[in-house]
TORTOR-590991 format. One line per 4 residues: their letters; for each residue y negated, z, x negated of C-alpha. Coordinates in steps of 0.25 Angstrom, whole numbers, padded with zeros to 4 digits. Example, Ala and Ser with C-alpha at 12.3 -4.5 7.8 and 13.67 -1.06 7.14 Angstrom:
BEGIN
as) 0018,0031,-0049 ~ 0004,0029,-0055;
# end
This chain:
BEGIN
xxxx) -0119,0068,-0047 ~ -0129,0062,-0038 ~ -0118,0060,-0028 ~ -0115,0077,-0028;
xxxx) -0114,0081,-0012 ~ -0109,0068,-0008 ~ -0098,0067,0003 ~ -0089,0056,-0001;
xxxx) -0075,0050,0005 ~ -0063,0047,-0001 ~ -0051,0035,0005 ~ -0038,0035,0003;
xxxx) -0041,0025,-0009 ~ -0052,0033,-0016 ~ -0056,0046,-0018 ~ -0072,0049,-0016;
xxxx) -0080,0046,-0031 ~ -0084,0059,-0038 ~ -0090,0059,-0052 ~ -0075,0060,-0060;
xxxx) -0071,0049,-0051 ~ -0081,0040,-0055 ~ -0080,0041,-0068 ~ -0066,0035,-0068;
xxxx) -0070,0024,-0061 ~ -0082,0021,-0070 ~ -0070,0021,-0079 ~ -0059,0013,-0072;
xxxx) -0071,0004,-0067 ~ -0073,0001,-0085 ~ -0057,0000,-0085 ~ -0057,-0013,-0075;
xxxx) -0068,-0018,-0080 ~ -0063,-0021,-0096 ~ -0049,-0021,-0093 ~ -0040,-0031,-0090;
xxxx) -0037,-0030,-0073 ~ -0020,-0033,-0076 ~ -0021,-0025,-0087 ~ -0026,-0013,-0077;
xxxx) -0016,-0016,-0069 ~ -0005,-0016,-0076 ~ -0007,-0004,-0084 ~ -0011,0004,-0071;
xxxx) 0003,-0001,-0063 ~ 0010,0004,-0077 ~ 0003,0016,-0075 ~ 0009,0016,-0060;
xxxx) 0023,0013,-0064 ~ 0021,0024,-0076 ~ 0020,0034,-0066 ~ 0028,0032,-0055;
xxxx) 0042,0023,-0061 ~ 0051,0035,-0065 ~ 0056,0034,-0079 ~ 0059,0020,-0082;
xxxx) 0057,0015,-0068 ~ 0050,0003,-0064 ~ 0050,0004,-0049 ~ 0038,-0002,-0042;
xxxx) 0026,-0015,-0045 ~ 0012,-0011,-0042 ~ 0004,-0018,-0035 ~ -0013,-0010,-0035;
xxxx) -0022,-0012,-0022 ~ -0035,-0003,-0019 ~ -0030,0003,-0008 ~ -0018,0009,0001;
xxxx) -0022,0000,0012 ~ -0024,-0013,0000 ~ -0009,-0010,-0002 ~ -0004,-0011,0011;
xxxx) -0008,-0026,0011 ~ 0004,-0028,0000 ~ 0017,-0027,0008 ~ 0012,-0039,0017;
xxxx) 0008,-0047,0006 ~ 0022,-0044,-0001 ~ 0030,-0045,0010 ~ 0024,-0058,0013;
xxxx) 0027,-0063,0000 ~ 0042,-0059,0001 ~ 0044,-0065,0014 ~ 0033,-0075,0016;
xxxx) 0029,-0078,0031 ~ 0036,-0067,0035 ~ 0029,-0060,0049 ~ 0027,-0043,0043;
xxxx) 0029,-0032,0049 ~ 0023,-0018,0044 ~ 0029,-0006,0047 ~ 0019,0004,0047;
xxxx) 0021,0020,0047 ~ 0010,0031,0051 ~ -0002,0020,0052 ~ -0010,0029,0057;
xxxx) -0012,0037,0043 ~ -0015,0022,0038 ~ -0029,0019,0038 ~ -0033,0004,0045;
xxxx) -0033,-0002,0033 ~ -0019,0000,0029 ~ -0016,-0004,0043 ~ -0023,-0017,0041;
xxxx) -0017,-0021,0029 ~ -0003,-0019,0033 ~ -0006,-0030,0043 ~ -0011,-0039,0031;
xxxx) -0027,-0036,0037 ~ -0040,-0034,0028 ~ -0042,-0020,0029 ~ -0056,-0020,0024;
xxxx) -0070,-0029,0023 ~ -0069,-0032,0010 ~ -0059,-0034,0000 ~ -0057,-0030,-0016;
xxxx) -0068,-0042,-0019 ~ -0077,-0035,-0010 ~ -0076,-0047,-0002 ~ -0077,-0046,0014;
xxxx) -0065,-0048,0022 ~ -0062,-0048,0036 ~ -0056,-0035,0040 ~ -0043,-0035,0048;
xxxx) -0041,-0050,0047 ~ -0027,-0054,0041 ~ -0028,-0056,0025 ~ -0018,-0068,0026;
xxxx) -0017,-0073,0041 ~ -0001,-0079,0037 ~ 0001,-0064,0036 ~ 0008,-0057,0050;
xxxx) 0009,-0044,0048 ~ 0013,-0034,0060 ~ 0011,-0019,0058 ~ 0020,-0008,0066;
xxxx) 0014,0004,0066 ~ 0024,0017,0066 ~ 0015,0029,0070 ~ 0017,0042,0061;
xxxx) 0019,0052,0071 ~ 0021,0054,0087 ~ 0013,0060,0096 ~ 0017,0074,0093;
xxxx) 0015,0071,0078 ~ 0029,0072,0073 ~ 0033,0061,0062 ~ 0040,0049,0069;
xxxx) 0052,0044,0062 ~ 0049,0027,0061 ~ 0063,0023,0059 ~ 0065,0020,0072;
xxxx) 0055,0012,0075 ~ 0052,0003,0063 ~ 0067,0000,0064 ~ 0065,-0005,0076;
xxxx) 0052,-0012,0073 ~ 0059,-0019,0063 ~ 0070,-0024,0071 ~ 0058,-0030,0080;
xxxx) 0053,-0040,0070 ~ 0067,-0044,0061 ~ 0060,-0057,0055 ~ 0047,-0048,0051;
xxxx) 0045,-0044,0036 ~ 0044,-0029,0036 ~ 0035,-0017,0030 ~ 0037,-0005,0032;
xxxx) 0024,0005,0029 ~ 0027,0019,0027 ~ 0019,0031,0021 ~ 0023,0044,0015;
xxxx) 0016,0055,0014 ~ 0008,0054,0025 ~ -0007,0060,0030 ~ 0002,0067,0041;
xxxx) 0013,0071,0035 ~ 0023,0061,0036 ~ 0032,0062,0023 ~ 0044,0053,0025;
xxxx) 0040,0041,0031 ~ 0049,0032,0020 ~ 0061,0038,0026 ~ 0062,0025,0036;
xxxx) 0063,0017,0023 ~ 0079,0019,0022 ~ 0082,0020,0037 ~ 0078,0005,0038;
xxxx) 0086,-0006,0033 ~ 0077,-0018,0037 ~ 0071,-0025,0025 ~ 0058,-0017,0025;
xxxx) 0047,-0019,0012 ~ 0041,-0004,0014 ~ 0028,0000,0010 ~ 0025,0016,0008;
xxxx) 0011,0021,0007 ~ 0010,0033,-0005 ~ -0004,0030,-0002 ~ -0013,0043,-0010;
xxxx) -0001,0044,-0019 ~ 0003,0058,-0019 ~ 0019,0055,-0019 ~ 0030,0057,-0030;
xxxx) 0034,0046,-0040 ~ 0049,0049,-0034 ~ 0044,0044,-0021 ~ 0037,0033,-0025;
xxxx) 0049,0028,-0031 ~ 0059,0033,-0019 ~ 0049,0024,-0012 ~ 0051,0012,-0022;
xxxx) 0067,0014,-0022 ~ 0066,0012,-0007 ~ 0057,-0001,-0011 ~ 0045,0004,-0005;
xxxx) 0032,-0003,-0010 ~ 0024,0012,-0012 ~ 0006,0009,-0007 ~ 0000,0021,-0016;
xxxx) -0015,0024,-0018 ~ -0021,0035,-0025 ~ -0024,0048,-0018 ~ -0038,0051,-0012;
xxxx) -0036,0065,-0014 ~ -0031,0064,-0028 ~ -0045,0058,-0031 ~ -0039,0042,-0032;
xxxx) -0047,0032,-0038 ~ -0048,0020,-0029 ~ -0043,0006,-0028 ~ -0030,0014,-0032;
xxxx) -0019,0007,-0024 ~ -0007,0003,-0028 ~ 0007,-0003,-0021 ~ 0023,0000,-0029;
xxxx) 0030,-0011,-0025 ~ 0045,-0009,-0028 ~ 0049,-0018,-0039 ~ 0060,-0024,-0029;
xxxx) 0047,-0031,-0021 ~ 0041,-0035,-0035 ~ 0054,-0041,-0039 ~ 0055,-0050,-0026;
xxxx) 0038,-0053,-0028 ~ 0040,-0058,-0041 ~ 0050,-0069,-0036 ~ 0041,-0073,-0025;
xxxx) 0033,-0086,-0026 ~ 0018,-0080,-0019 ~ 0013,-0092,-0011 ~ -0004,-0089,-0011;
xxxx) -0003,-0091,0003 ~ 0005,-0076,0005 ~ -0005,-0069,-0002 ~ -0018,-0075,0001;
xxxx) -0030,-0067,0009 ~ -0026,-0054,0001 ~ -0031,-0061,-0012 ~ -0045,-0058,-0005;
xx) -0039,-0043,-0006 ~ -0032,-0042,-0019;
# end
């Protein structure tokens, strides 16, 4: 190959192009181009529901974004829709193993220049200014470096804004270790929409469903070090929450500025 020797770097979205690689995106690149885009989609969120339902279980929707940090736009959007006008608060554990761009798209921000259209876009400006997101960050460790339990403190965080809409944004499987952060789930009995990043994906299909019996939307990505493709991610969301978004009539006006994304 006459780019043999090359140093190349890999994101948490997609792995560095080698020769196999590129073969399969000449291919999937053919696949978009003479098939119809539904189609795709639907056969690829079947594929989705094939391996992760158990037996005769239909547990979660799918919802595809090209990235972890994309997904984390979505529990504003559906919260807003829900409960329109409602202030937000986001709940957010071990943020500093989140990049920036996660971060800012938490708090409803353009986390890049451009968006999907190649277009330019202002970053860190508010997508949709009628949007007013806060963001509590919970820090995953103290000073020693031992694993602080949240409980406490989101509790009372909580019981600071009663007339807030809430998310809560927990990870599993962390770069440092942390293995049990969704154990704050049943110890608060607020009305929480929690959102639990299995971004890279190397979890069980029995915690994914704990996690979707708990009513936990689910961010996965591919893994880099499992050679992913990109633009491969994807949110479960809990057929409780596509039930309720079903009955909702969506005025424009909630959803507009992240039609310049999606």
């Amino acid at each position: 190959s006459e780019h043999a020797g090359l140093f190349t770097r890999g994101s948490c979205t997609c792995s560095n192009l080698n020769p196999q690689s590129a073969e399969r995106l000449d291919q999937f690149c053919d696949y978009i181009a003479t098939e119809n885009y539904p189609k795709i989609r639907a056969k690829q969120s079947q594929r989705l529901k094939n391996l992760l339902n158990f037996e005769g279980g239909d547990a979660f929707d799918v919802v595809f974004a090209p990235s972890g940090s994309d997904l984390a736009y979505l529990p504003s959007i559906i919260s807003e829709i829900l409960e329109p006008g409602k202030n937000q608060l986001v709940l957010l554990t071990c943020p500093e193993e989140l990049g920036s761009g996660s971060q800012m798209a938490f708090l409803g921000k353009y986390f890049g220049d451009k968006n999907q259209f190649g277009e330019l876009v202002e970053k860190g400006e508010d997508i949709n200014p009628n949007y007013d997101i806060s963001l509590s960050r919970f820090t995953a460790r103290c000073q020693d470096g031992l694993i602080i339990d949240h409980t406490k403190s989101i509790k009372e965080e909580i019981d600071k804004h009663p007339d807030m809409a809430k998310i809560g944004a927990l990870v599993i499987g962390s770069k440092s270790g942390i293995e049990d952060d969704i154990s704050v789930i049943p110890k608060i009995d607020k009305n929480v929409m929690w959102v639990v990043d299995l971004c890279q994906f190397r979890n069980s299909k029995k915690l994914v469903n704990e996690l979707l019996d708990m009513n936990c939307m689910v961010m996965i990505t591919g893994s880099k070090f499992y050679m992913a493709p990109p633009f491969c991610g994807v949110m479960l969301i809990p057929k409780s929450y596509g039930k309720k978004l079903s009955n909702c009539d969506v005025d424009p006006k909630l959803i507009k500025g992240f039609d310049n994304l999606f």
